[in-house]
C-alpha positions as CSV (number, residue, x, y, z in Angstrom):
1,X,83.7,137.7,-30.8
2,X,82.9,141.0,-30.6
3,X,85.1,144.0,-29.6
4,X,85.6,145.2,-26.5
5,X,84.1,148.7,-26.0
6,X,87.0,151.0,-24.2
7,X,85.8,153.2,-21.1
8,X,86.5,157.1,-21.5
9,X,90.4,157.7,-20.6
10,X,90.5,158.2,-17.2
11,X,93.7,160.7,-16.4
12,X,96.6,159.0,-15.4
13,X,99.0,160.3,-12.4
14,X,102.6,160.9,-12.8
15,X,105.0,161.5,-9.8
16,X,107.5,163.8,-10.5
17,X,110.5,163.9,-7.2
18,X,113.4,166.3,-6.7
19,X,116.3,165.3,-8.5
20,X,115.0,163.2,-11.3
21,X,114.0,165.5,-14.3
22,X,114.5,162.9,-17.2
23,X,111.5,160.3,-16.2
24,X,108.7,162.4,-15.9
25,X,108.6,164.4,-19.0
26,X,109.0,161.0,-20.6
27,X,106.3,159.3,-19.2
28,X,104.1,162.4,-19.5
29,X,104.7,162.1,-23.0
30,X,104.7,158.3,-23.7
31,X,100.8,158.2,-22.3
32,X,99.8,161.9,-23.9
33,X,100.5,160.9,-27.5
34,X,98.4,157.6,-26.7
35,X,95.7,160.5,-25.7
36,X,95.7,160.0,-22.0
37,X,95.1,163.7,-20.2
38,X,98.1,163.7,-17.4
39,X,98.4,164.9,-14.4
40,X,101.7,165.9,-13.0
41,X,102.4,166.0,-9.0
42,X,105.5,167.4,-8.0
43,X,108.0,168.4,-5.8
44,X,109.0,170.7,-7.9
45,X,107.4,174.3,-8.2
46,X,107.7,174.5,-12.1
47,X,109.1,170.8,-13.4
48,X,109.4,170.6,-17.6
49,X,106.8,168.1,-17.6
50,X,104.1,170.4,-16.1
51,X,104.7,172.7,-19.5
52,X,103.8,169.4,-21.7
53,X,100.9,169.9,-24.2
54,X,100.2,166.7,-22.4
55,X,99.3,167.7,-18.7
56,X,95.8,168.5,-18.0
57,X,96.6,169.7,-14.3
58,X,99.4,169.9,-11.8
59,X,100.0,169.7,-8.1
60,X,103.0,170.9,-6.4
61,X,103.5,168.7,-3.3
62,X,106.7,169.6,-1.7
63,X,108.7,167.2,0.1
64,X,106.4,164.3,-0.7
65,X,108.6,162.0,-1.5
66,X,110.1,161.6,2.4
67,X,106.6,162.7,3.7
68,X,104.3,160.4,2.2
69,X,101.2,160.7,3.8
70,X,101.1,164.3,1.7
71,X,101.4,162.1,-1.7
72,X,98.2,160.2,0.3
73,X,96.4,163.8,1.0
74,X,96.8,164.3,-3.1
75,X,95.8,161.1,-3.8
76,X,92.4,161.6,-1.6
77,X,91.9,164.6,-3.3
78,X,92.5,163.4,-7.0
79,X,89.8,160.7,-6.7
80,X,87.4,162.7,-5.2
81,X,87.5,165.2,-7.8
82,X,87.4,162.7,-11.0
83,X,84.9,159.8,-9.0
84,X,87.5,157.6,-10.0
85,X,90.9,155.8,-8.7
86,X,93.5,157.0,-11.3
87,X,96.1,154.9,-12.5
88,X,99.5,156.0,-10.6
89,X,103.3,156.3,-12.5
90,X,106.5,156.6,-10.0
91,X,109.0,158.2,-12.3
92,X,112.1,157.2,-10.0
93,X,112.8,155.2,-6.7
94,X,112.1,158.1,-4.7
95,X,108.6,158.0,-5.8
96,X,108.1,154.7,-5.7
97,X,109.7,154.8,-2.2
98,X,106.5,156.9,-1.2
99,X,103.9,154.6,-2.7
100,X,105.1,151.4,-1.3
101,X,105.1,153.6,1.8
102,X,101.3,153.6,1.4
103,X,100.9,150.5,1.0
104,X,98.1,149.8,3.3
105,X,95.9,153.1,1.6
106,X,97.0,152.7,-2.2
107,X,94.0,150.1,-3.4
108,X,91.5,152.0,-1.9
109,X,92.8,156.1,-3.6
110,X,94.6,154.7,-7.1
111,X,95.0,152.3,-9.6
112,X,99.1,151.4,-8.6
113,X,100.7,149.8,-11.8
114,X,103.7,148.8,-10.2
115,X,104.4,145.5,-8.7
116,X,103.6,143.9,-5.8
117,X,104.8,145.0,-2.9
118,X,106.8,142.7,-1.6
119,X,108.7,141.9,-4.4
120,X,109.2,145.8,-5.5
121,X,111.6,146.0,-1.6
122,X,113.2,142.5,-2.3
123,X,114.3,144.6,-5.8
124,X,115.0,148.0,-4.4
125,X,116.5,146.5,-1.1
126,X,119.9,145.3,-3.3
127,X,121.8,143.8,-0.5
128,X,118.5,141.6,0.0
129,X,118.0,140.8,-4.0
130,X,121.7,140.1,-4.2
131,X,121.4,137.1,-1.9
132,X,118.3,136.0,-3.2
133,X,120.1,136.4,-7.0
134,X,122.9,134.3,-5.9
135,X,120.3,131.8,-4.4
136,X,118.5,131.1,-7.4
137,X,121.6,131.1,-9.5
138,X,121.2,134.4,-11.5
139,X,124.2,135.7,-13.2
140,X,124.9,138.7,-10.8
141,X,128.6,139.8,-10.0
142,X,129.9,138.9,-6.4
143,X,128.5,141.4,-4.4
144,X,129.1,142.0,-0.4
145,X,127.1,143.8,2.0
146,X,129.0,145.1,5.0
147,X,127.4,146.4,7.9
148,X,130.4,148.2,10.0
149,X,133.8,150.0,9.0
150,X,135.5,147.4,10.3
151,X,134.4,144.9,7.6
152,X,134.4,147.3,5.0
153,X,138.3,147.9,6.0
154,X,139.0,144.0,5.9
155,X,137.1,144.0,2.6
156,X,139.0,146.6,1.1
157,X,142.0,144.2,1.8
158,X,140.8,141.5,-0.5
159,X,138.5,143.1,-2.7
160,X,140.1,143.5,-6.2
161,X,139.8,147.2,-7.5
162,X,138.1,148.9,-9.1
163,X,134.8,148.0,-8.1
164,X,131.4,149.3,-7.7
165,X,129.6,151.4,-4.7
166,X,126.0,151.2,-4.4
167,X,123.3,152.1,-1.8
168,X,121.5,149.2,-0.4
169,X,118.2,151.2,-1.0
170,X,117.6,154.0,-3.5
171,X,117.8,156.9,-1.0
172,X,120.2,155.5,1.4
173,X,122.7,158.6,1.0
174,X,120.7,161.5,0.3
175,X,121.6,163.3,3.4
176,X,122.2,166.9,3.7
177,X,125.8,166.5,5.1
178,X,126.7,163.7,2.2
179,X,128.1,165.5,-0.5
180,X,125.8,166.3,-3.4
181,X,127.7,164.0,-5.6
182,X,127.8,160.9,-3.6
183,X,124.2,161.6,-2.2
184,X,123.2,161.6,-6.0
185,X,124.7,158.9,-7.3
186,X,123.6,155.5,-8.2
187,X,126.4,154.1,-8.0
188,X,130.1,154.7,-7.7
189,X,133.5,153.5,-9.5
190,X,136.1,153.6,-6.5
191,X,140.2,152.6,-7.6
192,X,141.8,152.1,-4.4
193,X,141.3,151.1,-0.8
194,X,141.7,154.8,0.8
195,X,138.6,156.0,-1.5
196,X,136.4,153.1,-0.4
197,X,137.0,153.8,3.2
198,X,137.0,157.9,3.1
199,X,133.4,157.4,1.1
200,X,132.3,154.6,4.2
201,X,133.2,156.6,7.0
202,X,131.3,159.9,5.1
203,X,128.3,157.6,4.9
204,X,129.0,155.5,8.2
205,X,126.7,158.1,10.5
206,X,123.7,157.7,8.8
207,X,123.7,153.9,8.8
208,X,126.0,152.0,6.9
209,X,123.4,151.1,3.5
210,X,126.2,149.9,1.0
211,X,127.2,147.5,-1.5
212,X,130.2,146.6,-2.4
213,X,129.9,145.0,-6.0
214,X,132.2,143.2,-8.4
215,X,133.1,145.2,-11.5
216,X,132.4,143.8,-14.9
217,X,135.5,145.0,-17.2
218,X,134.1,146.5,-20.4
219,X,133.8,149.9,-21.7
220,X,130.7,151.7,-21.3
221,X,128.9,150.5,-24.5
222,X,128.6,147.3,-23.0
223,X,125.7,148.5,-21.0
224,X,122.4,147.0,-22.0
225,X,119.0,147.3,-20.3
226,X,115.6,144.9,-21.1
227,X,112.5,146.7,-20.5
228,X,109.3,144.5,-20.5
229,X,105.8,144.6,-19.0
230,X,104.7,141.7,-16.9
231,X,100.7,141.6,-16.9
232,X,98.7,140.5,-14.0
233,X,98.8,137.3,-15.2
234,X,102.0,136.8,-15.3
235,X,102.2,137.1,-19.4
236,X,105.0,139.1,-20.9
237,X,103.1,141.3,-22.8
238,X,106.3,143.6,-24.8
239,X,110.2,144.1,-24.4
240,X,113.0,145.8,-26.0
241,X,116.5,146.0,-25.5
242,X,118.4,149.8,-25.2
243,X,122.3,150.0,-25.7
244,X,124.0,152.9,-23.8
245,X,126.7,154.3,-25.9
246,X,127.6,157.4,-23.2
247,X,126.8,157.3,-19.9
248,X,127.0,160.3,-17.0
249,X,128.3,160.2,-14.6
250,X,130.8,158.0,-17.1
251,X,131.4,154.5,-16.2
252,X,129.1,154.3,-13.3
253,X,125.9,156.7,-14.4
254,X,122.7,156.3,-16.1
255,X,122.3,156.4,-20.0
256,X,122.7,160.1,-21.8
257,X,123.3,158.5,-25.5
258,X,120.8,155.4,-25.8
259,X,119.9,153.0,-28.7
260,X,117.3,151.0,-29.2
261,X,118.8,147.4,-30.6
262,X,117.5,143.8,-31.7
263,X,118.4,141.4,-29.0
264,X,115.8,138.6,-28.5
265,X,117.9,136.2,-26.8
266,X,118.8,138.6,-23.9
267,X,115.1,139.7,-23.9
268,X,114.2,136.2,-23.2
269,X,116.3,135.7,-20.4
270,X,115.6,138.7,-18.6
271,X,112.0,137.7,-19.1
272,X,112.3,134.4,-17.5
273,X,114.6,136.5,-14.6
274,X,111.0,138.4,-14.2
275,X,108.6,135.3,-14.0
276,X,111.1,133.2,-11.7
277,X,110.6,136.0,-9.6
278,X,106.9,136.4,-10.2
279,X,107.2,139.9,-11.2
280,X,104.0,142.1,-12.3
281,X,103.8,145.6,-14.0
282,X,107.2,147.4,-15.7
283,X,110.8,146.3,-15.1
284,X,114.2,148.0,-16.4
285,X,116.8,145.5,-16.0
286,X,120.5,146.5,-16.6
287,X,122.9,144.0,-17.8
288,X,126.6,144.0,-18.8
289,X,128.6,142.3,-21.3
290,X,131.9,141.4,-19.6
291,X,134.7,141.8,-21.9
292,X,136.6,138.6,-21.8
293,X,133.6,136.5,-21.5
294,X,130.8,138.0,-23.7
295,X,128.8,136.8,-21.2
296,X,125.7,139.2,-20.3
297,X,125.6,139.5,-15.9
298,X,122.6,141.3,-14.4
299,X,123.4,144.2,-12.5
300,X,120.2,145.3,-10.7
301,X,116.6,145.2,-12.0
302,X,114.4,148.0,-11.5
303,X,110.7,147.8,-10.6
304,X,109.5,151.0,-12.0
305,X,109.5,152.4,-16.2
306,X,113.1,153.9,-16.7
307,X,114.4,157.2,-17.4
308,X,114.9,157.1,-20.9
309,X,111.1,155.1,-21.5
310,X,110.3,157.8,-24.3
311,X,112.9,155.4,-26.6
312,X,110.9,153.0,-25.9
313,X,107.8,154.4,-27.1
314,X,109.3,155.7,-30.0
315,X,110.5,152.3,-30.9
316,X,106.9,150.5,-31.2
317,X,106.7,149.7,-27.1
318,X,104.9,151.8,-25.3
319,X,105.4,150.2,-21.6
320,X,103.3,152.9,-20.1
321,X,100.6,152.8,-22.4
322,X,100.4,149.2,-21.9
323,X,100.0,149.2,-17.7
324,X,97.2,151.9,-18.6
325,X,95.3,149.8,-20.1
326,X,95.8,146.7,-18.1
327,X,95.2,149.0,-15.0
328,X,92.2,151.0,-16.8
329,X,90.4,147.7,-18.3
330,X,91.3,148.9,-21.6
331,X,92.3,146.9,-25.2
332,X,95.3,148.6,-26.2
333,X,95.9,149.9,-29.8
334,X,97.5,147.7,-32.4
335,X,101.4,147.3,-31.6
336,X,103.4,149.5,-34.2
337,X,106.5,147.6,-35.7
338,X,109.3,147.3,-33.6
339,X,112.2,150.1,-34.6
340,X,116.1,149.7,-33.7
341,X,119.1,151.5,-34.4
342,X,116.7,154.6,-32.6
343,X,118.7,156.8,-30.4
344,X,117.9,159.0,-27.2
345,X,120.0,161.7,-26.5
346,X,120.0,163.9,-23.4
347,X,122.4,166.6,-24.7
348,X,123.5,168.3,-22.0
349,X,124.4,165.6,-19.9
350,X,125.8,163.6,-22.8
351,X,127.9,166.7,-23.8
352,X,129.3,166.7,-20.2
353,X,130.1,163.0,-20.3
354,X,131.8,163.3,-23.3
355,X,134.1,165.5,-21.7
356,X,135.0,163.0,-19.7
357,X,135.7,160.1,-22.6
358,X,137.8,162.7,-24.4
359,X,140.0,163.1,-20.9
360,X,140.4,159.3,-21.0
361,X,140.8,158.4,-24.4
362,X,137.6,157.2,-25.0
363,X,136.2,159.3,-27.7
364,X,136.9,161.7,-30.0
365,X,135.7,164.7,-31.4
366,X,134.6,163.2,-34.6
367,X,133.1,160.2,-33.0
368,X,130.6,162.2,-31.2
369,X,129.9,164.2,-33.2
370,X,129.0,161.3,-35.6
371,X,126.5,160.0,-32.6
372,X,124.6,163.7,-32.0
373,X,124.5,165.1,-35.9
374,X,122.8,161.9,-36.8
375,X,119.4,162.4,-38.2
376,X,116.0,161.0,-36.1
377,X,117.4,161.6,-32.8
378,X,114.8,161.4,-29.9
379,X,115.8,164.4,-27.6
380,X,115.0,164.6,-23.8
381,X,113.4,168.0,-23.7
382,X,113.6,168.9,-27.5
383,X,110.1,168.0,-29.3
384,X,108.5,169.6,-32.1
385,X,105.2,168.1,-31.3
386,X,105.5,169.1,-27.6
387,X,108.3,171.9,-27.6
388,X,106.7,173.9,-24.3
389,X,109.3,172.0,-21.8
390,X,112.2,173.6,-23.7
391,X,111.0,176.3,-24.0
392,X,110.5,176.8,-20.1
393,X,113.6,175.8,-19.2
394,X,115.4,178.3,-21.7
395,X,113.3,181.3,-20.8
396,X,114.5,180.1,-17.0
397,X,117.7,179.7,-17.6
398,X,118.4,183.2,-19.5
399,X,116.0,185.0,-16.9
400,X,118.7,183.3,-14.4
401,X,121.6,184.2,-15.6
402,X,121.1,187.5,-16.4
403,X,118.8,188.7,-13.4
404,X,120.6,190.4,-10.5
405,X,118.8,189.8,-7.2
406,X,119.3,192.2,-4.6
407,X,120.2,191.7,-1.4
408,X,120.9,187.6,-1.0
409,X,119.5,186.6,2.0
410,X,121.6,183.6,1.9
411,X,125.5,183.3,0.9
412,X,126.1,181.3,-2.4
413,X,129.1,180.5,-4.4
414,X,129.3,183.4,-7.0
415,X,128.6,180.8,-9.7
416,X,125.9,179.0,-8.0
417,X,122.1,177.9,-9.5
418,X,119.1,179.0,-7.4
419,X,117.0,176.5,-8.9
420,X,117.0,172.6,-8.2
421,X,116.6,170.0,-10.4
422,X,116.0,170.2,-14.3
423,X,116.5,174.1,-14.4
424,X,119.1,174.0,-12.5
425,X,121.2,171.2,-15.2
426,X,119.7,173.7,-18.2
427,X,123.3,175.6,-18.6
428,X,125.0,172.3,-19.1
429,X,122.9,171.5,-22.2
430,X,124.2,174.9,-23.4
431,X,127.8,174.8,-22.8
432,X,130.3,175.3,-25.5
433,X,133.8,173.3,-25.8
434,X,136.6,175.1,-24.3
C-alpha cells in the first residue's frame, strides 16, 4: 500500500495562562523540534515560550483565561489569517477551562485535541469523578466532598490527619482575597483539625469547592504519573511512566525533579482506567504507591499534556506530536526507542523544595547534589538547541533587580517582584544556600 502523502504543517496553537510557566515552553518545544511553526497566545506580555526558536508568532490576550470569548476573538482571527482551523494545546486547567467554555464555537475556529467535552468536566470536576471512581471501583483514596462548614467541622472530627485539600475544580480558589499560596495550590497537606477549618472558612465566601481526600503514607518518590494518548478511536497509541523524586510545594506539589522509568504494568492499567472511561486525546494520570501496601491508588487524572511533557519527548513519546497528527491528518514519524532513567529538572523550584527535605530530614546535601550534577539532565528553561527562553528571563531578572523606578505609583513590599509568573520565579532558580 502506498504511503500516505503528509499535508504542509499547519501551525499549531499553544495557550499559555497566568501562573503556569512550565507547560508551555514545553509543549512549544515538544511540537517545534517535530518542525511544527508555533504560535504562542498569552496572558502574559513577554512568557519564555514566546522567545523559543520555535514560535512563529505570538498574541498577548490578557485575561483570557476567565474571559473566554477573547480566546474565541483570537481564535477567529487565527483561522482567518492561515485559511485553516489550527490544531489547539491548553497548557494548564486554566486554559482548558476557557476552551471547554467554548464549547459550542470550538469545531467550527480550531482543530481541539483534547477530549470530549463531557468527559474532560467529569475529570476536572473531582468531587464528581470521585463518585464516579468509587462507582466503577477504581482504586482512588476515600475522598469527601462537603458543601458547608458545618460538615467540614463534623468531618474534621473523624477524619484521620494528615490528609489532603483539593479544589473541586481547577480554579476554585483563585480569588483575589485567598492568599496567593492557597489560591495556587493544587492541593494542600493539612495536620490538624484547626488548619482544615481556618483554610474552609478563608475559602467558605466564594463557594465552598473542596475535597477532602485520604492521604496515601509514602514519601514523595512514591509519586508516579502515566501519560498516554487515546486516539479517536479509542486506540492507545503511546505511554510512559514519570517518577517524581522532588516535588514543590513538597509533599503536596507538582514534579520539580522527574524520571522517566519502565513500568508497563501500571501503564496498562492506567490505560484500561482511560478506555473504561472512554477517554480521547492526552491524559496525565498521577498515582501513588502506598507504603505498607505497594499498592499503586489513582489520585486524579488530568485531561490535558502535563507540565513536565518535554520528558516525555525526550524519552521517545512525543504526546503532542502525536494529537498533531491525528488532529492534522498526518502519519507520524517512526517512534524513537523508548529511554528511562531520563531526568527533568526545574532547578529553581527543585532548589527551593530541597530546602524543605533538608528541614525535614529528607535529603541531604550530598543526595541532591548526586540528582542535579548528573549528566543528560533535561532542564526547564535551559536548552542549548533553544537557549532564547533563558536567556530572556536572565536579562529580566538582572534588569529587575538592579533598576530603580521612580516614584511607585503603588505601595510594595521592599522585596517584592513586579513581574508575574515565570519572571517573576527567575530569582529562585538563582538563589544560593545560606
Amino acid at each position: 500500500m502506498p504511503s500516505r502523502t503528509n499535508p504542509p504543517f499547519l501551525p499549531a496553537v499553544v495557550l499559555s495562562c497566568l501562573g503556569a510557566p512550565e507547560a508551555d515552553l514545553n509543549l512549544v518545544r515538544s511540537l517545534g523540534e517535530q518542525g511544527v511553526p508555533v504560535i504562542v497566545v498569552s496572558e502574559e506580555v513577554q512568557p519564555p515560550s514566546s522567545r523559543s526558536r520555535h514560535c512563529v508568532a505570538f498574541h498577548h490576550v490578557p485575561g483570557f483565561s476567565r474571559e473566554p470569548a477573547r480566546l474565541l476573538a483570537t481564535l477567529v482571527a487565527l483561522q482567518r489569517e492561515h485559511g485553516a482551523l489550527l490544531p489547539v494545546f491548553p497548557s494548564a486547567d486554566p486554559d482548558l477551562t476557557a476552551l471547554l467554555a467554548l464549547e459550542q464555537e470550538l469545531a467550527a475556529v480550531c482543530r481541539c485535541i483534547t477530549t470530549p467535552v463531557e468527559v474532560a468536566r467529569l475529570l476536572m470536576d473531582k468531587s464528581a469523578f470521585g463518585e464516579a471512581a468509587e462507582q466503577l471501583g477504581l482504586p482512588v483514596p476515600r475522598t469527601y466532598s462537603p458543601r458547608t462548614l458545618v460538615e467540614v467541622e463534623a468531618l474534621s472530627r473523624v477524619v484521620d490527619y494528615p490528609l489532603i485539600l483539593k479544589p473541586a475544580h481547577p480554579v476554585a480558589w483563585k480569588h483575589p482575597d485567598v492568599e496567593p499560596a492557597v489560591a495556587r495550590a493544587k492541593a494542600l497537606l493539612v495536620d490538624e483539625p484547626r488548619e482544615l477549618m481556618r483554610l474552609c472558612c478563608m475559602l467558605a465566601p466564594h463557594g465552598l469547592e473542596v475535597l477532602l481526600q485520604e492521604y496515601i503514607p509514602g514519601q514523595d518518590e512514591e509519586h508516579y504519573s502515566v501519560h498516554a494518548y487515546i486516539d479517536p478511536d479509542g486506540r492507545a497509541r503511546a505511554s510512559y511512566t514519570a517518577r517524581k523524586w522532588r516535588t514543590y510545594p513538597v509533599h503536596a506539589g507538582s514534579g520539580c525533579h522527574v524520571e522517566s522509568v519502565h513500568q508497563p504494568a501500571l501503564e496498562a492499567e492506567a490505560v484500561e482506567i482511560l478506555q473504561m472511561l472512554d477517554f480521547r486525546g492526552i491524559a496525565n494520570m498521577n498515582f501513588k504507591r502506598h507504603a505498607r501496601s505497594g499498592r499503586f491508588m489513582l489520585i486524579e487524572i488530568n485531561p490535558r499534556i502535563s507540565q513536565t511533557s518535554l520528558l516525555a519527548a525526550r524519552a521517545g513519546v512525543n504526546l503532542a506530536w502525536l494529537a498533531y497528527c491525528a488532529a492534522c491528518d498526518r502519519s507520524p514519524l517512526p517512534v524513537p526507542p523508548r529511554r528511562f532513567g531520563l531526568r527533568y529538572l526545574n532547578a529553581g523550584l527543585d532548589y527551593r523544595a530541597f530546602r524543605t527535605y533538608r528541614r525535614l530530614g529528607e535529603w541531604n546535601w550530598g543526595e541532591y547534589l548526586s540528582t542535579v550534577l548528573r549528566p543528560g539532565l533535561v532542564y526547564q528553561y535551559a536548552s542549548v538547541r533553544d537557549p532564547r527562553p533563558l536567556l530572556h528571563l536572565v536579562r529580566a531578572s538582572i534588569t529587575r533587580r538592579f533598576s530603580r523606578p521612580a516614584a511607585p505609583q503603588r505601595h510594595t513590599a521592599p522585596d517584592s517582584h513586579a513581574h508575574p509568573g515565570p519572571v517573576g520565579d527567575l530569582p529562585g532558580m538563582m538563589d544560593r544556600p545560606g
